[in-house]
C-alpha positions as CSV (number, residue, x, y, z in Angstrom):
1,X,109.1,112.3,120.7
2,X,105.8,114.1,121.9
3,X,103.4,113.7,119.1
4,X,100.1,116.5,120.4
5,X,96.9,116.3,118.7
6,X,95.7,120.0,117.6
7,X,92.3,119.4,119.0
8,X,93.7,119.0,122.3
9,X,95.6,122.1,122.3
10,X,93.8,125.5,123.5
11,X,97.3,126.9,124.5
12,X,100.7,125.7,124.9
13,X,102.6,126.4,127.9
14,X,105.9,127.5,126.3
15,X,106.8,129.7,123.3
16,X,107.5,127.7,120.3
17,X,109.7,128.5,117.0
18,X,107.9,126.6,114.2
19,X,107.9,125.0,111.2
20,X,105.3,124.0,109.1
21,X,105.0,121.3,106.4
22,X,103.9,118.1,105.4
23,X,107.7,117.0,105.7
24,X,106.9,113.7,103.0
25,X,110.1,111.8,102.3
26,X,112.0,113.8,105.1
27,X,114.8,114.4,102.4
28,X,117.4,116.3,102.9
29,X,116.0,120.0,102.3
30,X,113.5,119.3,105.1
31,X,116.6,117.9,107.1
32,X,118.2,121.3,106.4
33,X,114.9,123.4,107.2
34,X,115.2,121.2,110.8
35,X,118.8,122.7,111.5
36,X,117.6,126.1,111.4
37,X,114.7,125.4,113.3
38,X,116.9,124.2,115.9
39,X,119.7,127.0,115.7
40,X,116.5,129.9,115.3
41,X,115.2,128.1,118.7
42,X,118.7,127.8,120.7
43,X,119.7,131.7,119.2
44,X,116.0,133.2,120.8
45,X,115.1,130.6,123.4
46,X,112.3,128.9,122.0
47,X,110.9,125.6,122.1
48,X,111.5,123.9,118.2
49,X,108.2,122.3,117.0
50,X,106.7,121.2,113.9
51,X,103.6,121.5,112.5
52,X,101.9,118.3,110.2
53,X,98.9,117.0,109.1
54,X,97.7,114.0,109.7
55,X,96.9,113.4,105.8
56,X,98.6,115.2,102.3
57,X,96.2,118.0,101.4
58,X,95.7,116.4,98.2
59,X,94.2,113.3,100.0
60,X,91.2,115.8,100.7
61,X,91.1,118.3,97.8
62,X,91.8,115.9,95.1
63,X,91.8,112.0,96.3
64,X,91.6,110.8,92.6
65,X,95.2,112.0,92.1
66,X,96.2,110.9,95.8
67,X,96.6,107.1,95.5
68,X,100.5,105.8,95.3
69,X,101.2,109.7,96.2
70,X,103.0,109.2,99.8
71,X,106.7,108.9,100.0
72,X,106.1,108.2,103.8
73,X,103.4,106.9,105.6
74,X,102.9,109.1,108.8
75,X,104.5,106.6,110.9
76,X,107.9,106.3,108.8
77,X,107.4,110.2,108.9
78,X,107.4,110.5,112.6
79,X,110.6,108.0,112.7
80,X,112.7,109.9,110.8
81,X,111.9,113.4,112.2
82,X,112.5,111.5,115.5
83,X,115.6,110.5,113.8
84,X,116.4,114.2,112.7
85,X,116.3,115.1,116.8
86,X,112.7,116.5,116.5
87,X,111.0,116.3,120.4
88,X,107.5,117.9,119.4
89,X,105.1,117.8,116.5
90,X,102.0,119.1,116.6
91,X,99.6,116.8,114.1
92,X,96.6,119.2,112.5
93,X,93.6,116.6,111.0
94,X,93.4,118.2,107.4
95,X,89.9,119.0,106.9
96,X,87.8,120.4,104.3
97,X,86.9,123.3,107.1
98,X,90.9,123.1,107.9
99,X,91.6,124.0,103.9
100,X,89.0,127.1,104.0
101,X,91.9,128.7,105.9
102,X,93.7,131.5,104.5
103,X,97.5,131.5,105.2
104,X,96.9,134.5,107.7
105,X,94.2,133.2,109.3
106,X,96.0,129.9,109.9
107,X,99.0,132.3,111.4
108,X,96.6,134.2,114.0
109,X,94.1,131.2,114.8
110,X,97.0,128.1,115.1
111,X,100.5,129.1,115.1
112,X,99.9,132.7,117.5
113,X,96.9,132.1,119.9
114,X,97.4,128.4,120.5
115,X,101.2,127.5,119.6
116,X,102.5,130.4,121.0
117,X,104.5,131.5,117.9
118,X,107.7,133.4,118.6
119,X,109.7,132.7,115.3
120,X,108.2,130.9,112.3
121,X,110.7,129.0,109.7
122,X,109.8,128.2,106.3
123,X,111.3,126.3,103.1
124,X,112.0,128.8,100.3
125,X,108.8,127.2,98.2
126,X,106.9,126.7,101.4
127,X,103.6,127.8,100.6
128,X,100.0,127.0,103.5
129,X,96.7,128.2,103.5
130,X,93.5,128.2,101.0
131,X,94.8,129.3,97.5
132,X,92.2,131.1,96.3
133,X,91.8,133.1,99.3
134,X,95.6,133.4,99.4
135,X,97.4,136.0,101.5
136,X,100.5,134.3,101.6
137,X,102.4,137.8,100.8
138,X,100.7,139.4,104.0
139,X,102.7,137.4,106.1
140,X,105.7,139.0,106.5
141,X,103.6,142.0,108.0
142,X,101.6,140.4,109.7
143,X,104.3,137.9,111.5
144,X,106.4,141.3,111.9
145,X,102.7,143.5,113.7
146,X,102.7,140.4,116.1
147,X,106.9,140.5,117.3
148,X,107.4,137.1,115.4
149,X,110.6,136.6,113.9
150,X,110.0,135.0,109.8
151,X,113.1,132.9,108.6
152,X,112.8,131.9,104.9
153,X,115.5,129.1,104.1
154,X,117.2,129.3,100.9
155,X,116.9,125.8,98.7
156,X,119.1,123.2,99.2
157,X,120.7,122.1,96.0
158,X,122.3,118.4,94.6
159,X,123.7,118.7,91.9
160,X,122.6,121.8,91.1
161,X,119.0,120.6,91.6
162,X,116.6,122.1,94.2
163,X,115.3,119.3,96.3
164,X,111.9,118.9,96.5
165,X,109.4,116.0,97.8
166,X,107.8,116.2,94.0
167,X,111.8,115.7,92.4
168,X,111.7,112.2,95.4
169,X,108.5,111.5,93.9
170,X,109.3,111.6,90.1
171,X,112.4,109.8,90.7
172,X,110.6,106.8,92.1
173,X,108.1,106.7,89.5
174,X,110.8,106.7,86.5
175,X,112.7,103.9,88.9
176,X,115.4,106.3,89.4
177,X,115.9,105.0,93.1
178,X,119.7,105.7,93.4
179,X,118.5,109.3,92.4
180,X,115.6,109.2,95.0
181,X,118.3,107.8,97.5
182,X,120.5,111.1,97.4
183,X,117.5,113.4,97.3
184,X,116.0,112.1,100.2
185,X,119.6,110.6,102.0
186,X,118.4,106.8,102.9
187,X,117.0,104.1,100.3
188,X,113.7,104.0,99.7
189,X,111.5,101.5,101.3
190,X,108.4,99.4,100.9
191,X,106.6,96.7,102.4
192,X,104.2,93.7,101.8
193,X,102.9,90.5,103.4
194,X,104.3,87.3,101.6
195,X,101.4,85.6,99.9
196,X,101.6,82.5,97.6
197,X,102.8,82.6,94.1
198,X,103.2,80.2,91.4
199,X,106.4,79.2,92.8
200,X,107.8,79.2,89.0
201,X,111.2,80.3,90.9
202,X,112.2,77.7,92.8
203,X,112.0,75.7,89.6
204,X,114.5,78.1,87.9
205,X,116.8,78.3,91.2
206,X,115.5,81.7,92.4
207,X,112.9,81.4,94.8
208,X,110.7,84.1,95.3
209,X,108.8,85.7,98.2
210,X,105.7,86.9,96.7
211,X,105.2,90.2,98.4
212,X,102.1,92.0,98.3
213,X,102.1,95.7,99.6
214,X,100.4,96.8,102.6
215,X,99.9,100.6,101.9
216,X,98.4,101.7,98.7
217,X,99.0,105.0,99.0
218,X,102.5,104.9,98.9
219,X,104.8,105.7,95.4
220,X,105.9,102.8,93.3
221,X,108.9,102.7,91.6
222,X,108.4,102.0,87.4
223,X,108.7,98.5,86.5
224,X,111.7,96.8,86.3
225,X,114.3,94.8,88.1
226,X,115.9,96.1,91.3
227,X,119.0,95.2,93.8
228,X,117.5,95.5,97.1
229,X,118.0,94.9,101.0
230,X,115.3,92.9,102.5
231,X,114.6,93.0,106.0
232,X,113.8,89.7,107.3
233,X,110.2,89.9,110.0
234,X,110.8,88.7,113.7
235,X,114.9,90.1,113.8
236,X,116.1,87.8,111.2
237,X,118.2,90.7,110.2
238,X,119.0,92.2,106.6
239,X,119.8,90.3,103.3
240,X,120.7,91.0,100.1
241,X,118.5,90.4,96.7
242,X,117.3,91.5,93.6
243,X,113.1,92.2,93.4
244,X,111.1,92.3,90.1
245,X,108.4,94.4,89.8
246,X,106.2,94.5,87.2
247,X,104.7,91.6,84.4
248,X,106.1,88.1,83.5
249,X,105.8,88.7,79.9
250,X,108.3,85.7,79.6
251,X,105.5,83.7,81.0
252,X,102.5,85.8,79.2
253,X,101.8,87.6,82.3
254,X,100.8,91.4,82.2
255,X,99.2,91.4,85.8
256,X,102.2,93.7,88.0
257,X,103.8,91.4,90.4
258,X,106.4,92.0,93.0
259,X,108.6,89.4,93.7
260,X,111.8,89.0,95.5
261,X,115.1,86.9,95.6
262,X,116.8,87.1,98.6
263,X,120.3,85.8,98.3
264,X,121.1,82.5,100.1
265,X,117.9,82.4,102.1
266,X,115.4,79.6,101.9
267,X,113.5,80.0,104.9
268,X,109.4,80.1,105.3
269,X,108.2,83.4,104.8
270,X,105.0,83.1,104.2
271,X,102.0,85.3,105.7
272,X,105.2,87.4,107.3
273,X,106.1,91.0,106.4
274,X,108.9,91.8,104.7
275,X,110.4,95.6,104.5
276,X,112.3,95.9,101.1
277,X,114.8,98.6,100.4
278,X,115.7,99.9,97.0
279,X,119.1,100.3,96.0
280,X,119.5,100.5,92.2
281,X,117.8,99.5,89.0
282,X,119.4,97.0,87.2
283,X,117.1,97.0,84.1
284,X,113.8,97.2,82.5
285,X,111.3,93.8,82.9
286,X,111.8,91.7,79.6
287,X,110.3,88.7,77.7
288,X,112.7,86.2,76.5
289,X,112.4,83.5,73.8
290,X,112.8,80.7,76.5
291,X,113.5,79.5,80.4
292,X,117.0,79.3,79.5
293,X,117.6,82.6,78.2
294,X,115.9,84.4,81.2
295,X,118.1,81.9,84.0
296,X,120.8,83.3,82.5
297,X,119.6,86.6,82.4
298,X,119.3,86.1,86.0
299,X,122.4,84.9,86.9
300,X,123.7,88.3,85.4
301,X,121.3,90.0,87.4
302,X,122.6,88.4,90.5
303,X,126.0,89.4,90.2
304,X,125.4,93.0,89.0
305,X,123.2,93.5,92.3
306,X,125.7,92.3,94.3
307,X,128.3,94.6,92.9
308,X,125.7,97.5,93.1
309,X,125.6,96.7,96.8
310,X,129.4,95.6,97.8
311,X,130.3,98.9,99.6
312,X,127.1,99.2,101.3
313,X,127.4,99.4,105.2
């Protein structure tokens, strides 16, 4: 996939049909908005690309609100638009000067003079430029006074739900991750570094990796306790196991943890990364009256993440 830098564009050689979008999660309605990109591009001969930034607007207008906001980070972004057959995005550094765009000014400056703009395709709640200089509505004219061809997609429903990157997001942060799973169609991942723990587990027969994430900025589901598929570092492949994230309030702990079991694995992780993928919630984080009420509980929790997971592929 050709990833070009706005900055080093004056003019593209070819004529492009685009789409434009921060694209976070990659769910299924921006997998939908791709298709037509692609059919609009075969039907008029144009080359597909799409238009990015290279941070959410909201990391520059209003930062405070920004942290755990991303569903992707830019590099799982560009993998799964590679994924969706995407061959060229064109990555905008969203600036505060950037922002002071208007949505028509953006059109003429960007997308016309220096992306060669033939046909421009956008989400049905797809909405660019500065909002209080907004002249959204003009485009239509304006797109039609220049011979570009404007194709509005209609939102793609589940379950008689529009999908939207906010609906991904609010999913993940009630620990709805099957939900988040069929909005965005894969399981949502994160990733850490394995760091030392109290190594409490072990003594209960459920060692733990420690896990402690690399990317703040990503969404984190609720607390709770989670069947997951862990991705072992160096090609060690894919296991199964349950994570907990949140307190040890068995253990008087109220600092948020994240620690996970993986099935039938005892090997040195330490200091390596681990990608973990979740499946299902299997229930909220408790505190129980002793170590042997929360082994069982555990055991239970073993065998209702392996029956969330048996017809996984």
């Amino acid at each position: 996939m050709n990833i070009y830098k706005l900055e080093n564009i004056s003019e593209l050689p070819f004529f492009t049909a685009v789409t434009v979008g921060m694209f976070d999660g990659v769910h299924v309605g921006h997998r939908h908005i791709l298709q037509m990109l692609g059919s609009v591009s075969v039907e008029q001969g144009l080359r597909p690309v799409v238009v990015t930034f290279d941070r959410h607007p909201r990391q520059v207008l209003n930062a405070e609100k920004a942290a755990s906001f991303r569903v992707n980070t830019n590099e799982e972004r560009y993998r799964l638009l590679e994924e969706c057959g995407v061959q060229d995005v064109v990555e905008i550094a969203f600036t505060t000067s950037m922002a002071q765009l208007s949505a028509c000014e953006f059109f003429e400056q960007i997308l016309l003079r220096r992306l060669r703009c033939k046909a421009l395709v956008l989400g049905y709640d797809n909405m660019f430029g500065n909002r209080q200089r907004n002249d959204f509505d003009r485009l239509p004219s304006m797109t039609k006074a220049h011979g570009v061809s404007l194709v509005v997609d209609t939102p793609l429903r589940v379950d008689g739900v529009e999908v939207s990157s906010t609906k991904v997001r609010k999913a993940l942060e009630a620990g709805d991750v099957r939900r988040a799973a069929v909005l965005l169609g894969y399981h949502y991942r994160l990733w850490g570094t394995v760091v030392k723990g109290r190594q409490v587990g072990r003594t209960l027969g459920f060692p733990t990796a420690n896990v402690c994430l690399d990317d703040s900025t990503k969404v984190v589901p609720t607390g709770g306790v989670y069947a997951v598929r862990v991705f072992l570092p160096d090609g060690g492949g894919m296991r199964l196991g349950m994570a907990n994230f949140g307190a040890q309030p068995t253990f008087g702990l109220e600092k948020t943890v994240f620690e996970v079991n993986i099935f039938d694995y005892d090997g040195d992780l330490y200091d390596k990364v681990l990608t973990v993928e979740f499946v299902d919630r299997i229930r909220d984080v408790c505190r129980f009256e002793g170590v042997e009420h929360l082994v069982k509980q555990l055991n239970d929790d073993r065998t209702e993440a392996l029956r969330m997971m048996k017809d996984l592929k």
